[in-house]
C-alpha positions as CSV (number, residue, x, y, z in Angstrom):
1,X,0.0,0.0,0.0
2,X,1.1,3.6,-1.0
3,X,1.9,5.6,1.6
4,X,0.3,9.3,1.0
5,X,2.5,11.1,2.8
6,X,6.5,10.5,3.0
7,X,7.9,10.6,6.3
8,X,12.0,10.0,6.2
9,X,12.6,11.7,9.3
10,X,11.2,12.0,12.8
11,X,12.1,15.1,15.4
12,X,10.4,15.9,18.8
13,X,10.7,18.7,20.6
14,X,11.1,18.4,24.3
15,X,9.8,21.7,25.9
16,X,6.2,21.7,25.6
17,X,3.7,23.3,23.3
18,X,0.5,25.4,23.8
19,X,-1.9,23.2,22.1
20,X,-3.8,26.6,20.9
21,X,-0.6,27.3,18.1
22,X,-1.8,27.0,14.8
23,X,-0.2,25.8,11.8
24,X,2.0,29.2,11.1
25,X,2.8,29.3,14.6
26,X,4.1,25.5,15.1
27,X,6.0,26.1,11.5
28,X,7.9,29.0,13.2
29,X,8.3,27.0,16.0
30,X,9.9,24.2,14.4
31,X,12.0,27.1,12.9
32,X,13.0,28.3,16.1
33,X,14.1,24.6,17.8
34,X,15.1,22.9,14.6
35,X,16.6,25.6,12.1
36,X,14.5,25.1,9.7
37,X,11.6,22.9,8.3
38,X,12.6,20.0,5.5
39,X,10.8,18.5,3.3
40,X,9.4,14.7,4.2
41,X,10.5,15.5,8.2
42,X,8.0,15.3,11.0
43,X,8.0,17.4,13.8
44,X,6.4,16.4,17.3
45,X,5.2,18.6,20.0
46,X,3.6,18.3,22.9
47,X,1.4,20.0,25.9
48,X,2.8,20.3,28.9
49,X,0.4,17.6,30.6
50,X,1.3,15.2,27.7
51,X,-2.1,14.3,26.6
52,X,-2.0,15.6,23.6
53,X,0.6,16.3,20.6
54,X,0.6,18.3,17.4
55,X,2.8,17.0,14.4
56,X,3.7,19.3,11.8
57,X,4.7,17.4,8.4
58,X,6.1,19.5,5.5
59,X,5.6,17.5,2.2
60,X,7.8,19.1,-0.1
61,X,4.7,20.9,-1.6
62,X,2.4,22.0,1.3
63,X,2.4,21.3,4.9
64,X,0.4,18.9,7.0
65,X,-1.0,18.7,10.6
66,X,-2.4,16.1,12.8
67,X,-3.3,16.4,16.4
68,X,-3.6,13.3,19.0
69,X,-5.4,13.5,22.0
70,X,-5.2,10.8,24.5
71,X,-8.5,10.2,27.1
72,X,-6.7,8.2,29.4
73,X,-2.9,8.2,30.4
74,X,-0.2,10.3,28.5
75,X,2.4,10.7,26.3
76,X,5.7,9.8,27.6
77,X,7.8,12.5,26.5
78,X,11.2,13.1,26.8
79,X,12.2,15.6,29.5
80,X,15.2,18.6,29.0
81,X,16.0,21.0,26.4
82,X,16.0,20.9,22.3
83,X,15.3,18.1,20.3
84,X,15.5,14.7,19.3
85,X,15.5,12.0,16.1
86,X,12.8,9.1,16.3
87,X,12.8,6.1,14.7
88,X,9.8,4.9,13.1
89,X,9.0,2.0,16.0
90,X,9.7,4.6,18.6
91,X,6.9,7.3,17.0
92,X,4.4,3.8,16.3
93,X,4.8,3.8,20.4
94,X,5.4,7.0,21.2
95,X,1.6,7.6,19.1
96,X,0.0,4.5,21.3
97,X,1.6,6.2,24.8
98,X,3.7,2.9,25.5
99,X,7.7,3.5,26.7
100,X,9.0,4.4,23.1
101,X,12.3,5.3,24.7
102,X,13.1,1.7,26.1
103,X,12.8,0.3,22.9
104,X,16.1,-1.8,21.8
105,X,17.1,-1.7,17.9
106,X,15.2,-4.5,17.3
107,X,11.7,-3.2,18.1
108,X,11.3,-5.0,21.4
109,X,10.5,-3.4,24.7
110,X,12.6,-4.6,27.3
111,X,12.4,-2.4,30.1
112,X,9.5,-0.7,31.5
């Protein structure tokens, strides 16, 4: 199956987002914490509770976002300053709120 968007790269932000920001606000945003916005890279953001996150996609033609909103539990996010790379089984997890960042190269979750 065709994927309609191309992701190749995966970047969360660690401080935390108000939710309000719209899509010219997060794209300046990403601009401020990531130098700049490329084409097939997704950015993550969060709220500062970490039940819900915003991710900004720029296409190479337009740009995309999506919002999550989890009703129970919350997005484990990382804590600190700046940024960092995901790979794609860590963002599958990170999306379902399970311990993305214990994940081993293989996939597996090891460590809770």
């Amino acid at each position: 199956m065709a994927r309609m968007i191309r992701v190749e790269a995966l970047w969360l932000s660690v401080a935390p987002l108000d939710m309000r920001a719209g899509m010219d606000t997060l794209l300046a945003q990403v601009v401020r914490v990531f130098g700049e916005a490329r084409p097939h890279h997704a950015y993550l953001f969060a709220n500062r509770r970490g039940t819900r996150m915003k991710v900004l996609i720029h296409d190479g033609q337009g740009i995309w976002l999506a919002c999550r909103r989890l009703n129970q539990g919350r997005f484990r996010w990382a804590e600190g300053n700046g940024s960092l790379t995901l790979s794609q089984a860590q963002f599958d997890a990170l999306v379902l709120g399970l311990p993305w960042q214990q994940l081993s190269g293989d996939g597996a979750i090891r460590m809770i």
